[in-house]
N, CA, C and O atoms as CSV, one atom per row, in Angstrom:
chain,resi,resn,atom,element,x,y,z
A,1,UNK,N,N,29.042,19.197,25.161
A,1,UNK,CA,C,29.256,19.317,26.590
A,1,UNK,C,C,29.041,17.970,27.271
A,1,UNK,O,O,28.208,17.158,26.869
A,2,UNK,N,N,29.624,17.828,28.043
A,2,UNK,CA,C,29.563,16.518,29.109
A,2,UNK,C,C,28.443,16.650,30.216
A,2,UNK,O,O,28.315,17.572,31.022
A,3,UNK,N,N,27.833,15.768,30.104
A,3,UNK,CA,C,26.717,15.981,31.383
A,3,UNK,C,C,27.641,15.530,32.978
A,3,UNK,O,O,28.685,14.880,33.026
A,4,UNK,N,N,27.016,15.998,33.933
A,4,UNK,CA,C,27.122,15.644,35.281
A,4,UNK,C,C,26.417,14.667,35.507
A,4,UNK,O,O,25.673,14.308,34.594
A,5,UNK,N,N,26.411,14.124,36.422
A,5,UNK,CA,C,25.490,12.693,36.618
A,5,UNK,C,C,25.758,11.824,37.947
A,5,UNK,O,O,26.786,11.156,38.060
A,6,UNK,N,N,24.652,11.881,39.064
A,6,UNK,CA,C,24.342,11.146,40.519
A,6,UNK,C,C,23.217,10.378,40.197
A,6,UNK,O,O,22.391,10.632,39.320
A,7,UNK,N,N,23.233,9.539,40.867
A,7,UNK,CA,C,22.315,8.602,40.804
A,7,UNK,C,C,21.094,8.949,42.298
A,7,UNK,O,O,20.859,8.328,43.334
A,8,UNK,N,N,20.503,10.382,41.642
A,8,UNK,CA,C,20.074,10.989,43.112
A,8,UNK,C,C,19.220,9.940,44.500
A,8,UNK,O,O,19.320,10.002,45.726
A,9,UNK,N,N,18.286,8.905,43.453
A,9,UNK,CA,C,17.395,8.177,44.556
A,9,UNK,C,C,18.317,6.957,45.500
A,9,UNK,O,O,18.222,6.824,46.720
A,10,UNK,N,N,19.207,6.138,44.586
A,10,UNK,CA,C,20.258,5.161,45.382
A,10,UNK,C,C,21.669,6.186,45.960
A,10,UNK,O,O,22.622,5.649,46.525
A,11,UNK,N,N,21.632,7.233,45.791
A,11,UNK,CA,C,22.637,8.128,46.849
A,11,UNK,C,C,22.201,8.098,48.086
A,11,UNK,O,O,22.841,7.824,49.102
A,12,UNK,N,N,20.361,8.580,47.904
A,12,UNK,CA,C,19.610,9.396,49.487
A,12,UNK,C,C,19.422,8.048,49.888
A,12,UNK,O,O,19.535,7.904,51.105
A,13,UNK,N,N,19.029,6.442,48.893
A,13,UNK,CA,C,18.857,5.749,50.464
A,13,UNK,C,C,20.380,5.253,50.774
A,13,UNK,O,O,20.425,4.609,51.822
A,14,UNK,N,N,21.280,5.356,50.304
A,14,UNK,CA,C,22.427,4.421,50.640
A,14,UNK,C,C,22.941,5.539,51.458
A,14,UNK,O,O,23.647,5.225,52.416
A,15,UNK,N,N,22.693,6.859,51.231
A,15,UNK,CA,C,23.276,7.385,52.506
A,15,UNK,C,C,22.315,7.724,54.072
A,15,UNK,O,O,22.807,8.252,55.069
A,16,UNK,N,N,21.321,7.407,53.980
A,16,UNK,CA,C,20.345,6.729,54.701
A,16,UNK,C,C,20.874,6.035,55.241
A,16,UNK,O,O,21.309,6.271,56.368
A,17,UNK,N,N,21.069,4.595,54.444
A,17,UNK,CA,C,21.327,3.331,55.556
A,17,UNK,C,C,22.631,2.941,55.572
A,17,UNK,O,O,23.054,1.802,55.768
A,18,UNK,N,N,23.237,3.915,55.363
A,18,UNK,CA,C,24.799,3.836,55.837
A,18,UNK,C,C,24.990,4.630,56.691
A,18,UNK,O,O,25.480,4.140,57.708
A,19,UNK,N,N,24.758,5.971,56.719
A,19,UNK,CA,C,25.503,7.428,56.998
A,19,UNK,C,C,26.200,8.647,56.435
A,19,UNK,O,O,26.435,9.793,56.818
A,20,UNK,N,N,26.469,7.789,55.183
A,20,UNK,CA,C,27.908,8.312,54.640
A,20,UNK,C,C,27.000,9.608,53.889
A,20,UNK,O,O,25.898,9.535,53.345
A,21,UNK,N,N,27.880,10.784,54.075
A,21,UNK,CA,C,27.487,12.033,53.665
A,21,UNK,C,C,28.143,12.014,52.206
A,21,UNK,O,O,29.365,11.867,52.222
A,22,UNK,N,N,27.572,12.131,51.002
A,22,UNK,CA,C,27.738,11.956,49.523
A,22,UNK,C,C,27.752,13.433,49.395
A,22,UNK,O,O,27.148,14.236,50.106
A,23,UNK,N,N,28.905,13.795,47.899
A,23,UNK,CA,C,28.900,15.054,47.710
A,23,UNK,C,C,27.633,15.639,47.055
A,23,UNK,O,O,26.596,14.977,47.105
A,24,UNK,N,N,27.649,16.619,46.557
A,24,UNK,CA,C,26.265,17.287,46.010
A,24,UNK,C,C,27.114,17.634,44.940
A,24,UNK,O,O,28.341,17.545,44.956
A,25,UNK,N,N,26.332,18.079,43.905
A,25,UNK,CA,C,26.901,18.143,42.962
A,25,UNK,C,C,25.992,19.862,42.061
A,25,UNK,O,O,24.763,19.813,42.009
A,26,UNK,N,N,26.579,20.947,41.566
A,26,UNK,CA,C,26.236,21.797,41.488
A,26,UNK,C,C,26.929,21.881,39.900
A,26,UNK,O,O,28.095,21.972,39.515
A,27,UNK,N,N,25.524,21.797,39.144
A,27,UNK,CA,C,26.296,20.782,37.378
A,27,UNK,C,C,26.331,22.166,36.728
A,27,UNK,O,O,26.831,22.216,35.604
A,28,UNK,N,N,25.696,23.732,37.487
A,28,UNK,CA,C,26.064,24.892,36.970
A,28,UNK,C,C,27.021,25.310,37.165
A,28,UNK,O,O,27.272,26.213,36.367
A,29,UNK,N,N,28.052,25.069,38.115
A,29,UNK,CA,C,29.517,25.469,38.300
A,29,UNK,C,C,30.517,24.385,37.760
A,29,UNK,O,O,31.743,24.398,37.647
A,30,UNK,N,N,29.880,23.754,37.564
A,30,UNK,CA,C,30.927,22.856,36.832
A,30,UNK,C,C,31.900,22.703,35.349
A,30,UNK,O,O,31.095,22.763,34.420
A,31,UNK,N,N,32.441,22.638,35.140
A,31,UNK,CA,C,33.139,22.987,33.623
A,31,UNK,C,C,32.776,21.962,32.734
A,31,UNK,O,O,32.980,22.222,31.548
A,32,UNK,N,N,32.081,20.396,33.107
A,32,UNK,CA,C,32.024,19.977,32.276
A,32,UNK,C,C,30.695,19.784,31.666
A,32,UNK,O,O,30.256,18.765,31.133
A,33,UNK,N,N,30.071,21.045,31.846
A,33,UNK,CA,C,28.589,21.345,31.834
A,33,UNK,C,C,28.682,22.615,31.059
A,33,UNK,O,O,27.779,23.145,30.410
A,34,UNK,N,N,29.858,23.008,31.216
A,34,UNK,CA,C,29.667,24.580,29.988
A,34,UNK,C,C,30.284,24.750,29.334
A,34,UNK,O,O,30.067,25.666,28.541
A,35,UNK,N,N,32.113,23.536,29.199
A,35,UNK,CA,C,32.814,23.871,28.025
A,35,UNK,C,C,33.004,22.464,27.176
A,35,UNK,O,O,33.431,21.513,27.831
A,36,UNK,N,N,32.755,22.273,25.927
A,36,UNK,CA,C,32.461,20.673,25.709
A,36,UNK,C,C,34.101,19.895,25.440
A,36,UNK,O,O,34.280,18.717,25.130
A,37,UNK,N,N,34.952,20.736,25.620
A,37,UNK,CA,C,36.538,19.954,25.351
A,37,UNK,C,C,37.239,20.082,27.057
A,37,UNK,O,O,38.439,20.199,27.301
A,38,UNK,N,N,36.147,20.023,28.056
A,38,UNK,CA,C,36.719,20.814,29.547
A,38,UNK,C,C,38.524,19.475,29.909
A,38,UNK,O,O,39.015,18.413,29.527
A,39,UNK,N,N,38.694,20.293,30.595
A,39,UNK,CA,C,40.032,19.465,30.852
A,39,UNK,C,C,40.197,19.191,32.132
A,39,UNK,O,O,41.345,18.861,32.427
A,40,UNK,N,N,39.277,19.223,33.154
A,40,UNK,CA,C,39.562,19.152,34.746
A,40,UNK,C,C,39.200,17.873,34.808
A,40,UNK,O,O,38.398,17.146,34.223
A,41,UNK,N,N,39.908,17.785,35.574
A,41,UNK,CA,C,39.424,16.138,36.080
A,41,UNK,C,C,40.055,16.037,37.631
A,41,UNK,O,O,40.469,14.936,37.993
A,42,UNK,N,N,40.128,17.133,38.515
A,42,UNK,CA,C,40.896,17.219,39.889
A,42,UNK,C,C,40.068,16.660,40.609
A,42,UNK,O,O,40.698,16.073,41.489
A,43,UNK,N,N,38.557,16.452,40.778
A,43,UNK,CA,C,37.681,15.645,41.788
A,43,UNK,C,C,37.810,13.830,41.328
A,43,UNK,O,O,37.903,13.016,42.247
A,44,UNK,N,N,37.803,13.349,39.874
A,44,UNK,CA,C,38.439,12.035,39.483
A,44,UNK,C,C,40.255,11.741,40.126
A,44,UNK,O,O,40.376,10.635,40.653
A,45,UNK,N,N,41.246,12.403,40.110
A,45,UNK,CA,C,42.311,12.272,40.909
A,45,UNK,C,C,42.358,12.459,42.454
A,45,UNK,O,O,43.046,11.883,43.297
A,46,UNK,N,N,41.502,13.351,42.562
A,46,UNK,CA,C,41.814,12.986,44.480
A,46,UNK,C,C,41.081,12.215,45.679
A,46,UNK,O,O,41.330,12.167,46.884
A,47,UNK,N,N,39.678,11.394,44.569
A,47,UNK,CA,C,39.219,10.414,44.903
A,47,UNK,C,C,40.380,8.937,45.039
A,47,UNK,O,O,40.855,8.364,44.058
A,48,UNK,N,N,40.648,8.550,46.511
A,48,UNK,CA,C,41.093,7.390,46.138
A,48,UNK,C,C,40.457,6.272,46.355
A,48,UNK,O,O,41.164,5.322,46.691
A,49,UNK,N,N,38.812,6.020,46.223
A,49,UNK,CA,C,38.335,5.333,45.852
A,49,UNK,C,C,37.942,4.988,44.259
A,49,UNK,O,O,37.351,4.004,43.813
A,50,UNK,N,N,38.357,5.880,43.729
A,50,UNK,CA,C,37.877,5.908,42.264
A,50,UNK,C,C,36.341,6.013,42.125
A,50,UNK,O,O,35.874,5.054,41.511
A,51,UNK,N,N,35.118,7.246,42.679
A,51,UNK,CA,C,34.106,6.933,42.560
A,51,UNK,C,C,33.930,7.496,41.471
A,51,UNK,O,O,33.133,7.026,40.659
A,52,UNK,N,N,34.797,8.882,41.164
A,52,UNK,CA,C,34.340,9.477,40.285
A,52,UNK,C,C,34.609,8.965,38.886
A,52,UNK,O,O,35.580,8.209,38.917
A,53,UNK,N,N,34.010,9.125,37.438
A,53,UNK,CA,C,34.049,8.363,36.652
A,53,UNK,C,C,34.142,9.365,35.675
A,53,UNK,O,O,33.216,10.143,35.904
A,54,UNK,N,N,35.164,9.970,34.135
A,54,UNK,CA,C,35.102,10.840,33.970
A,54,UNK,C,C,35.437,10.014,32.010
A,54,UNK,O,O,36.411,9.341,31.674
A,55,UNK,N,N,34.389,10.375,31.249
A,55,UNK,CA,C,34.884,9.533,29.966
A,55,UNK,C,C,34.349,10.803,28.721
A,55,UNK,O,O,34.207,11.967,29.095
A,56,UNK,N,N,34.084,10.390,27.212
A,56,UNK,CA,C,33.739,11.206,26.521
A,56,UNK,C,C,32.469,11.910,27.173
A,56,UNK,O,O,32.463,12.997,27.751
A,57,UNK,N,N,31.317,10.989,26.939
A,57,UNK,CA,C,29.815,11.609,27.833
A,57,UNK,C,C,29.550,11.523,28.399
A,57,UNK,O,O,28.356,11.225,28.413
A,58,UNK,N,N,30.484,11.697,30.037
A,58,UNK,CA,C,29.642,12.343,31.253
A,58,UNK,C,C,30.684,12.384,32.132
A,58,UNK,O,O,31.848,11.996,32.030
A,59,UNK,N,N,30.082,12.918,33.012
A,59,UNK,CA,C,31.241,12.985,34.240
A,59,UNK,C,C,30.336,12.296,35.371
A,59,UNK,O,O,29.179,12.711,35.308
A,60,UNK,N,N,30.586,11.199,36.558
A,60,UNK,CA,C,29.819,10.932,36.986
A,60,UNK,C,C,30.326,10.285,38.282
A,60,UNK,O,O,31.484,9.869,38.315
A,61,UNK,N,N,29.325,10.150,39.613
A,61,UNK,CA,C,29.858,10.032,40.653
A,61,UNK,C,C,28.977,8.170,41.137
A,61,UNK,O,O,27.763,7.965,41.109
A,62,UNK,N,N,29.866,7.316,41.454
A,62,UNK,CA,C,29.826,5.831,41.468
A,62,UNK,C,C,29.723,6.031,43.176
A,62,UNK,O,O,30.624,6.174,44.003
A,63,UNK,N,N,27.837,5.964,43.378
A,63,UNK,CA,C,27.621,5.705,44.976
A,63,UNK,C,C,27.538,5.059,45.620
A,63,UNK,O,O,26.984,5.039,46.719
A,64,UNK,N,N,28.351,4.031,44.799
A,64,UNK,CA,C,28.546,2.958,45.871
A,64,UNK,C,C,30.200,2.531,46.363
A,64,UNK,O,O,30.694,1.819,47.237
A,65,UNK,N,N,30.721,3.430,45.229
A,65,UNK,CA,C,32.272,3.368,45.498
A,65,UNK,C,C,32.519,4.408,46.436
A,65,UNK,O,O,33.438,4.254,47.242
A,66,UNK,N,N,31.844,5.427,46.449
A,66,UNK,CA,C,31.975,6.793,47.351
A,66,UNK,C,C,31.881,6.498,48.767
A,66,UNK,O,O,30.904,5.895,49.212
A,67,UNK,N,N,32.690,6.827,49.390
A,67,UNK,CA,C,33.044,6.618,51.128
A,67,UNK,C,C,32.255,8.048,52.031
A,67,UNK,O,O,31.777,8.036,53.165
A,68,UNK,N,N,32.338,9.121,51.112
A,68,UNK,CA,C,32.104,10.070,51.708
A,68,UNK,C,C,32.731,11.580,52.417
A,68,UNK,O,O,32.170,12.469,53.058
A,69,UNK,N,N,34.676,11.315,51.802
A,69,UNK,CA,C,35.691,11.586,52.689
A,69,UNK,C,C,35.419,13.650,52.427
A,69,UNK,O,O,35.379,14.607,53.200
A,70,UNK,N,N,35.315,13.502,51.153
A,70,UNK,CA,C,35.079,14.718,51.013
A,70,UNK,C,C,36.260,15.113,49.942
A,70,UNK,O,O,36.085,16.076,49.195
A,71,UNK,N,N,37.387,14.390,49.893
A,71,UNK,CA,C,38.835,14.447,49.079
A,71,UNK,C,C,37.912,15.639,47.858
A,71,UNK,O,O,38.117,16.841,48.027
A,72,UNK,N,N,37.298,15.357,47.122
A,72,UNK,CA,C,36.727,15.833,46.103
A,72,UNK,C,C,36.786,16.813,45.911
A,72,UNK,O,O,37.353,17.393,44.985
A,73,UNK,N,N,35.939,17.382,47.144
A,73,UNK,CA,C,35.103,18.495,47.568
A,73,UNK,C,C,36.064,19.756,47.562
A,73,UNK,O,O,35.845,20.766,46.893
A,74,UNK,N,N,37.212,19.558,48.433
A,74,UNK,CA,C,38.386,20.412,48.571
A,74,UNK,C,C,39.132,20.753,47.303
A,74,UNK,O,O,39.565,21.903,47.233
A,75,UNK,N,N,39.351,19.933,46.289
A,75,UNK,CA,C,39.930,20.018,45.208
A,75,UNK,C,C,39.318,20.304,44.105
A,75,UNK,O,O,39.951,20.526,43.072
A,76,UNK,N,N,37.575,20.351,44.182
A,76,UNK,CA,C,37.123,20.958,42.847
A,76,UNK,C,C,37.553,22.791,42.741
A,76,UNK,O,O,37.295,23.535,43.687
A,77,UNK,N,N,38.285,23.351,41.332
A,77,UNK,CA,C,38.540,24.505,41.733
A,77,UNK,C,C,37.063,25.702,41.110
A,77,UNK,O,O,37.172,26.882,40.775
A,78,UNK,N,N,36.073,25.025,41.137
A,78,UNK,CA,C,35.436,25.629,40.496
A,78,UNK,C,C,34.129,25.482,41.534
A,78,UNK,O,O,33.044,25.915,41.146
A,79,UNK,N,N,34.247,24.844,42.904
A,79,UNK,CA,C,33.215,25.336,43.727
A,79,UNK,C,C,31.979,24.331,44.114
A,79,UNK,O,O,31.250,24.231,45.101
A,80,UNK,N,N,32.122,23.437,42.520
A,80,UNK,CA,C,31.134,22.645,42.202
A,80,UNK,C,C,30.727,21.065,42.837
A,80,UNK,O,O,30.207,20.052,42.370
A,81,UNK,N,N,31.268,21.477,44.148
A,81,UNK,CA,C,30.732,20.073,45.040
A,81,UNK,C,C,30.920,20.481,45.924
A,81,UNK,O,O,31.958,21.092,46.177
A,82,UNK,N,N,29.532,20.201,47.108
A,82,UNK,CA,C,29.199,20.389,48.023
A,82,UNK,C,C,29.564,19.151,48.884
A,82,UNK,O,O,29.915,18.145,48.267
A,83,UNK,N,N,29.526,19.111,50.128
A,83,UNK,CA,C,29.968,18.160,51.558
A,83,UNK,C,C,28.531,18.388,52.202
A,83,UNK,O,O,28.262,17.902,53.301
């Protein structure tokens, strides 16, 4: 299985001293947390910052590339990111 992965302490201050509202991430609804060959990758495509980062071991969200837009959020079909 692929882990999920935020960088929880440089998310809360960079969205601190920015503003920017970062997704949440809910690694029990996620597919690449319960099937180990998962095939989604719809929150990595509708980022067009490229924060999300998606390889053999892990799936993972780059908080400093992340703007905050939410693109993600709308397109995970499995629930698994919060705004």
């Amino acid at each position: 299985m692929c882990p999920v992965s935020r960088r929880p302490g440089e998310a809360r201050l960079r969205g601190m001293a920015t503003g920017v509202e970062l997704p949440e991430i809910d690694a029990q609804r996620c597919v690449h947390t319960r099937a180990e060959t998962a095939g989604c990758a719809q929150c990595v495509a509708a980022c067009p910052r490229a924060a999300w980062v998606l390889d053999e071991q892990q799936l993972a969200l780059d908080t400093v590339r992340c703007d905050g837009c939410g693109l993600c959020t709308a397109h995970c079909p499995q629930g698994a990111l919060r705004h």
